[in-house]
N, C-alpha and C positions, 0 to 999 in steps of 0.2 A: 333253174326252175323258179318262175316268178309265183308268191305269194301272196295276194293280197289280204289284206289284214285289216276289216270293216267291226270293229267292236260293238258301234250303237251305242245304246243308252243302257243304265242301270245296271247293273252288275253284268252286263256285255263284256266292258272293259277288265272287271275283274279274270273273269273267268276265259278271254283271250290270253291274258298274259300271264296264265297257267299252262295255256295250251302250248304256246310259243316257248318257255321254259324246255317244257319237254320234248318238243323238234330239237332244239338244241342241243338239249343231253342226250340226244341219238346218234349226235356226230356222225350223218352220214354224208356230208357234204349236200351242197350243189343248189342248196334251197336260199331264195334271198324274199327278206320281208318285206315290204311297202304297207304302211296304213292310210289310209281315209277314213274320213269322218261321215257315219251315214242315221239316217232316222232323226231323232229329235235331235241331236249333237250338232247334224250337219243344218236343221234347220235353223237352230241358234247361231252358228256360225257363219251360212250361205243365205238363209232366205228357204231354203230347198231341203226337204229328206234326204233326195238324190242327185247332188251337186254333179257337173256335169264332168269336173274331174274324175271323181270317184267312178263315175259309170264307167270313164276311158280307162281308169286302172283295172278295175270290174274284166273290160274287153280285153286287154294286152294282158294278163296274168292267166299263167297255168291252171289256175284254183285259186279260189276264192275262202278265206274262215273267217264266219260270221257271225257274231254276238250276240247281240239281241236287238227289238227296238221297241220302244214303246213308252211313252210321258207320258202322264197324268197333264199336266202344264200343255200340254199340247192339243189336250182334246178337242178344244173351242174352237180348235183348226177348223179352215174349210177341209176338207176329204183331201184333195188332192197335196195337199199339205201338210196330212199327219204323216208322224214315222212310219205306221204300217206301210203307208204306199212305197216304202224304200224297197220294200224285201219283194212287193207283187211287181215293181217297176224294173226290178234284176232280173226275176222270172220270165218277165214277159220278153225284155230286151236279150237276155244272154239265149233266150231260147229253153230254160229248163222247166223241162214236162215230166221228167218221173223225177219221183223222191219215193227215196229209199229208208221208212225208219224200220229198222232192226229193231226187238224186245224179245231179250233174254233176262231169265234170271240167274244172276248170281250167287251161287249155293250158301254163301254167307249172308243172302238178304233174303233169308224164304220166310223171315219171322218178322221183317218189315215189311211186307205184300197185305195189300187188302185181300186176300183170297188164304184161306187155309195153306200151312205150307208143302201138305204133298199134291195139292192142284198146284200152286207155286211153283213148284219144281220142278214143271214137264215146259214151260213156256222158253219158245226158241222160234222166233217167225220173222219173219220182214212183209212188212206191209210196205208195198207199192203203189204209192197214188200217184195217178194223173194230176200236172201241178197248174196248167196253162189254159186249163177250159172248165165248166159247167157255171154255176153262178155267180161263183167266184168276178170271170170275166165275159161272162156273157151281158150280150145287148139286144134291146132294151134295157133299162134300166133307170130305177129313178123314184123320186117322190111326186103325187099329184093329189090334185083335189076330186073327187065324184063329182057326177051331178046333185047328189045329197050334201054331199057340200062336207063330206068327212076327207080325211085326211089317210091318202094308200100311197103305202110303200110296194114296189115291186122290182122283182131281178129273173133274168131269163136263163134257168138253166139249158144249155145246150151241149151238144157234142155232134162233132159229123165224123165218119168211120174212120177216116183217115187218123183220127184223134184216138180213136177207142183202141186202132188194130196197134199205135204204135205202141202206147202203154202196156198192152195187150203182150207183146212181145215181150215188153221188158220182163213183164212178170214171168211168162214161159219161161226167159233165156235163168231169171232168177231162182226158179225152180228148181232147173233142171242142173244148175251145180249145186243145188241143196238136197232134199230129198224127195225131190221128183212130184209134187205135190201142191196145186193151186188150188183156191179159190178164190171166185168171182165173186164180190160183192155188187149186189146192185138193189132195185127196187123195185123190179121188173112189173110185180102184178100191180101196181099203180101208174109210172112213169112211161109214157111215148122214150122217153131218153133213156132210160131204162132197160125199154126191152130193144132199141138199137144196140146198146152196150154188150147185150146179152147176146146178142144175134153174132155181131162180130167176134167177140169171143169166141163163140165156137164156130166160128169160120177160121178163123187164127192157128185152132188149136186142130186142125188139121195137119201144119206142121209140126207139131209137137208128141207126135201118137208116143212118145215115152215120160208124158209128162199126164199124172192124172188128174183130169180137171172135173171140179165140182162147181154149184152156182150156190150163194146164199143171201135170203133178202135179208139186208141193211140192220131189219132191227134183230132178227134171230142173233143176224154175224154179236152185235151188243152181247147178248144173253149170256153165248156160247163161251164168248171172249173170258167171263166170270165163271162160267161154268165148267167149261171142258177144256179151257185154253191150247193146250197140248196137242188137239187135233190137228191146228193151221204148223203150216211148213211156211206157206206164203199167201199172204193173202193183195187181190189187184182191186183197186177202186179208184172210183171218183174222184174229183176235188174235196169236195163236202163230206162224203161218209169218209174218205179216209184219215181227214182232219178231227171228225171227232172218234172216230176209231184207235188213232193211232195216240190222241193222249188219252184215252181210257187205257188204253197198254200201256203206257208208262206206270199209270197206279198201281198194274198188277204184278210190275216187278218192282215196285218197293216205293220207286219217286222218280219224278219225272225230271227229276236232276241228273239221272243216269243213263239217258235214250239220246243219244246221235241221231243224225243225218245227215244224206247225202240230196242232192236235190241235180241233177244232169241232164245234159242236152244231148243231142246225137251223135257230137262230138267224142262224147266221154268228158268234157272238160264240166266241173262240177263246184255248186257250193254248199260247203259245209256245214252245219249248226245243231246247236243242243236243241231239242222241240221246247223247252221251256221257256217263257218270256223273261221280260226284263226285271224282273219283280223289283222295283223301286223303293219298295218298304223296307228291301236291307241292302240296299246299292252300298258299298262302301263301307260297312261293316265288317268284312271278312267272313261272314255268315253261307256264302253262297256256294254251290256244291260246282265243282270245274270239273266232274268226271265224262258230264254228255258232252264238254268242248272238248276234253283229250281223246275221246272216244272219236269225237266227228274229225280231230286230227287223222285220227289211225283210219277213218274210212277215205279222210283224201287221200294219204300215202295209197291207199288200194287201188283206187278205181281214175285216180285221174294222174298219179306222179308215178304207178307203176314200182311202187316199193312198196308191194307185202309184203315183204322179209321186215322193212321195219312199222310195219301197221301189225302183224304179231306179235312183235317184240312190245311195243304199247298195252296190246290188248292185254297179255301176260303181266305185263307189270301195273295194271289197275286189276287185275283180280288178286294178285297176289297181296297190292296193297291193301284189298276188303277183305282179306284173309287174315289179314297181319291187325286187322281193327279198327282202320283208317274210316271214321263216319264224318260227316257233317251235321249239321244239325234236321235236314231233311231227313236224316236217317237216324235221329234219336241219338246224335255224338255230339261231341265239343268241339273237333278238331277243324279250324279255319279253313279257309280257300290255299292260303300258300302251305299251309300242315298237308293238305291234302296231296297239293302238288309234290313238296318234299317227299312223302311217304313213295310214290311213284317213279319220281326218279331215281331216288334209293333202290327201288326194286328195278329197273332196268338196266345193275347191276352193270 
């Protein structure tokens, strides 16, 4: 089983070669690593974010684990040439339209949550976003002049059903091996796109009569997320609401150094990554928390290599090791990137 192995920029690298550690010390056989170079790296290197290698490795490899990306040094880029465009240029080419972030809390992190810690305590959801459509990659798109002669920015949110029903699904199927439990985020009472999203949903969820679905607008889903967190099982959205959805859930179990992802095509074949950025301010310092990259290990072994026996065995040995006291400095501790890793592989015993 081919791995490809894309770190990026700024503490990407770190926090791969945390992840990659502990594949190893799972000695399960069968997994072979390749890396390229993607985002600001590969542009220093190629000219390009998305060097045309890397894409081919991207296509020929089982799964993809992925870093981060993001320069500062790069900003002045044209668009098509910053590192962001590496990670919408895989999504768009490999075909991945759901991302799956998971937010749970860790019963040893209910006292680093922005939220009291018996609201802390109940949070266990997966937020499933649509990864391939709305504004994100909708067109039109662009910068223009008025006839006042000001200066408009604008981007075309869209979706067509085929796009809604299929994320749509993921979330049911997502459900319905959890605790049978969806909601629909959308925007309905504003958005034409909106209330298509809403319409097909419950056209969808007529296969699913064992799955109970509920609908909630966008900014309530916000509120709730702080308030009552506990009620979501799974919650299905957008490009947009899901992205800022899904890193307000990271705050609320403690830091967004701890939340994976999975991100999949139809295939099943998926890429992996912490939702946090590159944060460049401590690249290199051993400052940087590797638990959302060991975590998004253990969700490839799951969903694309077909080894949850050892995507369990992971998951147990990072609770175990925030058990045993293993912090970063995200999480109000001392203990470095490779402290971090060590503590973990220790615990997978």
């Amino acid at each position: 089983m081919l791995v490809a192995l894309l770190p990026g920029d700024g503490i990407g690298p770190e926090v791969i070669a945390q992840a990659v550690r502990v594949l190893d010390a799972l000695d399960i056989g069968g997994l072979v690593f390749e890396e390229a170079p993607v985002g600001g790296a590969a542009w220093r290197a190629t000219g390009h974010p998305l060097p045309a290698a890397t894409l081919d490795l991207a296509r020929r490899a089982d799964a993809i684990l992925f870093g981060a990306v993001g320069d500062p040094e790069c900003d002045a880029l044209e668009r098509h040439l910053r590192p962001e465009q590496a990670i919408l240029g895989l999504r768009k080419e490999l075909g991945l339209f759901a991302n799956l972030r998971p937010a749970r809390l860790f019963p040893e992190l209910a006292d680093a949550s922005a939220l009291r810690p018996e609201i802390a305590r109940a949070i266990d959801m997966v937020i499933v976003r649509e990864l391939t459509g709305d504004v994100y990659f909708g067109q039109p798109r662009g910068r223009r002049a008025t006839e006042d002669g000001l200066r408009e920015g604008y981007d075309m949110m869209r979706y067509d059903e085929a796009e809604v029903a299929r994320i749509a699904r993921v979330g049911f199927e997502t459900a319905r091996g959890r605790r049978g439990r969806l909601c629909s985020v959308d925007k309905a009472n504003v958005l034409e796109t909106s209330q298509l999203w809403r319409d097909v949903v419950i056209e969808v969820s007529a296969d699913y009569a064992d799955v109970e679905l509920s609908h909630m607008y966008v900014d309530n889903a916000a509120m709730q997320l702080v308030r009552n967190p506990g009620q979501f099982d799974v919650i299905v959205t957008g490009n947009l609401f899901g992205d800022i959805l899904s890193d307000q859930a990271s705050m609320c179990t403690g830091s967004i150094g701890m939340l994976p992802s999975a991100s999949l095509n139809d295939t099943g074949k998926g890429l992996y990554e912490p939702i946090h950025g590159s944060a460049p301010d401590i690249a290199g310092q051993g400052k940087a928390n590797p638990l959302a990259t060991i975590l998004s290990a253990a969700m490839m072994l799951r969903h694309s290599l077909d080894r949850a026996d050892a995507a369990d065995r992971i998951e147990a040995a990072v609770a175990a090791a925030l058990a045993g006291g293993a912090r970063g400095a995200d999480l109000g501790g001392g203990h470095s990137t490779g402290e971090i890793g060590d503590r973990v592989i220790a615990a997978l015993g």
